[in-house]
N, C-alpha and C positions, 0 to 999 in steps of 0.2 A: 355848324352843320346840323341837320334834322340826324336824328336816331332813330338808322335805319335796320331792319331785320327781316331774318330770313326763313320760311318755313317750307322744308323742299321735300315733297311726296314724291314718294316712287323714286325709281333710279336716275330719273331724269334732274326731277326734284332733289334730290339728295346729292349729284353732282359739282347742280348748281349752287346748291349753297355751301359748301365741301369749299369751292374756288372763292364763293362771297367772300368767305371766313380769310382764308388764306392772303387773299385781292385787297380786301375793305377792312378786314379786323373788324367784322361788326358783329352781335350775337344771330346763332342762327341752328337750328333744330332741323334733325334730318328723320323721317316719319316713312316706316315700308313694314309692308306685311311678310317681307322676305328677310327670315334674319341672315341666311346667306349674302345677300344685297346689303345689310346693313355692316358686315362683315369689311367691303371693303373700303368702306368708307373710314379716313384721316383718325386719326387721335385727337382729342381737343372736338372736335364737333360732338353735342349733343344727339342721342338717338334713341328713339321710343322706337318699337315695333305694337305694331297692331295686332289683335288675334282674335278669335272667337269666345265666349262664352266660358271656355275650357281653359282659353290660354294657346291653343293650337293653330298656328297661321304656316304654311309654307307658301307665302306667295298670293297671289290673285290671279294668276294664269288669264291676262287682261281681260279679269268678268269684274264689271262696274260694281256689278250688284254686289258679290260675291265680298269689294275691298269696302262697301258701305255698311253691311254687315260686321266687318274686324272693327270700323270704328265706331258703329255705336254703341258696340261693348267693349269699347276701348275708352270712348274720350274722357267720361269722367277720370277715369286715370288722370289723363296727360293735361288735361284742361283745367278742370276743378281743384283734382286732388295733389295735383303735380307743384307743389308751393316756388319749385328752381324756375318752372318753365314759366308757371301765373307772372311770375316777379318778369320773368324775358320779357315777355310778350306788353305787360302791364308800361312798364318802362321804355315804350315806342314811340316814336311818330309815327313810323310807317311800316306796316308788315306787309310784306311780299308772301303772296302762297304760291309757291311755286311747282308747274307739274308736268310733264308729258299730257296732250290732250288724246293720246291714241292707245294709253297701256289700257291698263286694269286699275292698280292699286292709286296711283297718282291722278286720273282720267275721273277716276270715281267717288274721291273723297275730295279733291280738291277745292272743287267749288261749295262743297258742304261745309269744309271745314272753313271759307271764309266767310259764310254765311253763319257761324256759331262762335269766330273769333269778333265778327263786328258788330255780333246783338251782346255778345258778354263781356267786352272791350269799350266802350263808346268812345274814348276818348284817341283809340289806336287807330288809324287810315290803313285799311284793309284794300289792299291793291293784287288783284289776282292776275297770275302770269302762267300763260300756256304756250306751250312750245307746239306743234303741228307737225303731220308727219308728211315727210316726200310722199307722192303723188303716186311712187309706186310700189307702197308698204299694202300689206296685204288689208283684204277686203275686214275684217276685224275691226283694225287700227280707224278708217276711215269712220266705220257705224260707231266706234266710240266717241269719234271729235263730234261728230255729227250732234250726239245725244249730249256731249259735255257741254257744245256752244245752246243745245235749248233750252240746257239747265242754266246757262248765265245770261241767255236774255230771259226765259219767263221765271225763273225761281229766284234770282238775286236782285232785290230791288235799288237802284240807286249804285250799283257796282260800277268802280273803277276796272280796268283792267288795262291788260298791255299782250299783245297773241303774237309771237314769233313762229317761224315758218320755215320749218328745214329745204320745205319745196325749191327756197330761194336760192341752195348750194348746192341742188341734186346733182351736178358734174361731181361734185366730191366725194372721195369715198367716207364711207358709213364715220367712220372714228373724226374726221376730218371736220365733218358737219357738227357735229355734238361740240367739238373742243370750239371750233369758231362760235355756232350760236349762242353756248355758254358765257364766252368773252365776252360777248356782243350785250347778252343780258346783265351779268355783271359791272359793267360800264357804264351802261343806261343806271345803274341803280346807284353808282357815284354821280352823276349829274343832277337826277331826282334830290342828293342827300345833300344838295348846294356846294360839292366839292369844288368846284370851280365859281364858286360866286364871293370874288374876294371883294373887301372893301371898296368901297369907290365912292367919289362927290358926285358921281353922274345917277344915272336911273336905277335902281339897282332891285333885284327883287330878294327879300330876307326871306330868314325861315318860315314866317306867317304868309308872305305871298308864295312862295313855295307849296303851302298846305292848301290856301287858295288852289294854285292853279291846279293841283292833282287832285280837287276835291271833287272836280265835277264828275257826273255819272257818265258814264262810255268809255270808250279807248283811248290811249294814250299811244302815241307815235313819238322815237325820240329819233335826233338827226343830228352826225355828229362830224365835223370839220375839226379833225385835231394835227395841229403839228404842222401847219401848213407853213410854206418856205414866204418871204414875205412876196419874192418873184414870182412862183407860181401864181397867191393871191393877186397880184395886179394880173398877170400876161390873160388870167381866165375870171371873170366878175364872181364873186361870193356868191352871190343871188342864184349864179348858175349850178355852182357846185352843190348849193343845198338843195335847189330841185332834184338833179341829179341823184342826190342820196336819198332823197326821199324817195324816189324810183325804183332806186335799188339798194336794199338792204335786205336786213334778218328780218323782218315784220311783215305782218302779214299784208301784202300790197294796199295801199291804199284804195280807199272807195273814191272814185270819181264826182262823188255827188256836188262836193265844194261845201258839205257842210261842217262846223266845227265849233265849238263854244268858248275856246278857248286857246291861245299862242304865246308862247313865252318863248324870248331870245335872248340868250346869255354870250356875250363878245368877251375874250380876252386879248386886242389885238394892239399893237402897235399905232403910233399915233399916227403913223402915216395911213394905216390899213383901216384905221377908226374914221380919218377923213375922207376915207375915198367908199366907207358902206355904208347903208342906207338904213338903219333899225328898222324902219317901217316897211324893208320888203315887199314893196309894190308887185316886183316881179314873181316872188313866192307865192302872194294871195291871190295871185291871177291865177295861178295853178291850184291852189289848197280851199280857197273861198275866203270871206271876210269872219274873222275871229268877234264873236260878241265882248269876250274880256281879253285884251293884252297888257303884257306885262313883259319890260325890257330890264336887262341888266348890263350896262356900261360897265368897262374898265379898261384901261390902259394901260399898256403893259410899260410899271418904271424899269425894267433890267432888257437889252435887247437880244439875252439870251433866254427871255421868254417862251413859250411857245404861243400860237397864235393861233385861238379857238374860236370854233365859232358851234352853239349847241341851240339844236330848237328846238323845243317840247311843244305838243299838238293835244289838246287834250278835248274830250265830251266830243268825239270822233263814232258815228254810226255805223252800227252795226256791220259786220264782216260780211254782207249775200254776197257778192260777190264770190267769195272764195267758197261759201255755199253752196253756190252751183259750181264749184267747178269741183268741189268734192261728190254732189251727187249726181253728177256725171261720171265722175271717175265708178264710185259704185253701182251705175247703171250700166256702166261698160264689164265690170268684173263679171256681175250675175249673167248678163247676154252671155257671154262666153262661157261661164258656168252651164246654162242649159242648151248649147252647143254641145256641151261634152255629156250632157243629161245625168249630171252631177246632182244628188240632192244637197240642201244646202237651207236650212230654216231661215236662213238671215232673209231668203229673197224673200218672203213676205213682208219685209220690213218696207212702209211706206214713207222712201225718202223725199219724195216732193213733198207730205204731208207734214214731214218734218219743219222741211224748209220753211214752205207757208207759215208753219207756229212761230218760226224766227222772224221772220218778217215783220210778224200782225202784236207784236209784244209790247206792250206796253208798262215799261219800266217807270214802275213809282218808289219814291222815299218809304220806307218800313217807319209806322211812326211809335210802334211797338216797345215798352219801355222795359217790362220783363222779360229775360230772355226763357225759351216756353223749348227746348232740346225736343221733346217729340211733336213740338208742328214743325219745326224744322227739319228734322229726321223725314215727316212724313210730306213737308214740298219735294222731298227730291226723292222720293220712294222709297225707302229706306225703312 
């Protein structure tokens, strides 16, 4: 299996990797400007706080700015100087930075901080994972995702990433969302780590196509058929159930465009359930478009008290406008009503079409930068 870990900003972030630890048994570092926050976090997890100048942090009271300031007088600490954490991080295939896209402290460092683990790492696969908030978290939350998704398409060049989406369980309540889309993330990060890619004489993808397939630049969508009865699997076609889940899931909806770089399918099914699917997914690529690289993993399950998986990884996946506008709309609709009530409010001068547009028109290239240079990277993201 790849060596995977986890670096989780903010509460959201520190959560998630709280459950990694717990779930995976895998190394992983929990980073908040609130020591209270850090307070409740497990025994056994790793945790830095961030702070000022001084030393003094209570928090980021979700001001971006505010948590990018704790870490650039923080990271030589925890990066350079920090020899437990360098040896963590150094000894990866693959680092998750994981963070609520809507706080403060998580919102604001996150995307920085994987822009400073992948120029002083080369050898580490830097994969950034934001979680999104329900649709109807206050007007804040939204202008922070807004401003975190500009900083990952025009400041990170070449970024992998993966953007989960509370919007998708807003029937549930608040604690309810958090413990599922955690699962949900967690899970995706055992399939990435080839947990399920057991030996086999058929097609199979190792650790090197693994690195492969998450290598390319954009988003990554994962989709997962576990545990399925073998009756179920016949009476309704596989092909169906994985659109299905790709439909609906923790991630942030799929873009319609049909474009993608890259598809990877891992089966562990029965030989009977192996003779009746199709790897090549005719019916998926009608819905997802044609993959420039695929990559299949066969295995047959020898025990028939197997379970019977079916997981498909999407990766070099475009840009999330969609869900773009439907966040600045949502904030077009807050402010209306704000000056309904002739509430002042500084954010309304905030120009979120202008925003949008930036995400759009981005042109994401390879860093081909060999030194890593802390204050121009500090100062692509304003900091």
């Amino acid at each position: 299996m790849l060596k995977i870990g986890v670096i989780g900003i903010g509460n959201t972030g520190n959560q998630i990797a709280s459950l990694a630890l717990e779930k995976l048994g895998i190394p992983v570092l929990a980073i908040n400007s609130s020591e209270k926050d850090l307070e409740t976090i497990p025994d056994g997890v790793e945790k830095r706080l961030i702070s000022d100048e001084d030393g003094l942090s209570q928090g980021a009271g979700k001001n971006r700015s505010l948590a990018k300031k704790y870490l650039k007088a923080s990271v030589m600490d925890i990066l350079i100087n920090d020899e437990k954490i360098r040896k963590m991080i150094a000894g990866l295939d693959v680092c998750f930075i994981v963070s609520s896209t809507g706080g403060g402290t998580g919102s604001g460092t996150a995307p920085l901080m994987a822009g400073i683990i992948d120029s002083s790492f080369r050898n580490v696969k830097v994969i950034l994972v934001g979680v999104l908030p329900v649709n109807g978290e206050a007007l804040s939350a939204h202008v922070n995702t807004l401003e975190y998704l500009t900083e990952l398409y025009s400041s990170l060049p070449n970024q992998t990433y993966i953007l989960y989406d509370n919007d998708s369980l807003s029937h549930l309540p608040s604690y309810q969302i958090m413990e599922t889309v955690n699962e949900e993330v967690v899970k995706d990060m055992n399939v990435i780590r080839c947990r399920y890619n057991y030996t086999t004489r058929y097609d199979s993808i190792d650790e090197e196509d693994m690195k492969r397939l998450i290598s390319f630049p954009g988003r990554i969508i994962i989709a997962r058929l576990e545990d399925m009865s073998e009756k179920n699997a016949e009476d309704q076609k596989i092909e169906k159930m994985l659109i299905d889940k790709l439909k609906d899931n923790c991630h942030v909806e799929i873009q319609r465009d049909r474009k993608l770089l890259a598809s990877g399918i891992i089966t562990n099914l029965s030989r009977n359930l192996s003779e009746q699917f199709d790897n090549h997914i005719p019916a998926v690529r009608e819905f997802i478009g044609d993959p420039i690289h695929d990559f299949n993993h066969i295995y047959i399950n020898t025990d028939r008290k197997m379970e019977n998986n079916v997981f498909m990884i999407l990766a070099g996946l475009t840009p999330v406008n969609d869900k773009i506008h439907k966040i600045s709309d949502r904030i077009e609709d807050i402010q209306e009503k704000q000056k309904q009530m002739e509430e002042e409010n500084a954010l309304n001068e905030i120009d979120t079409s202008a925003l949008s547009d930036a995400i759009d028109k981005q042109d994401v290239r390879k860093s081909s930068a060999k030194e890593v240079n802390l204050g121009d990277i500090f100062s692509r993201f304003g900091a």
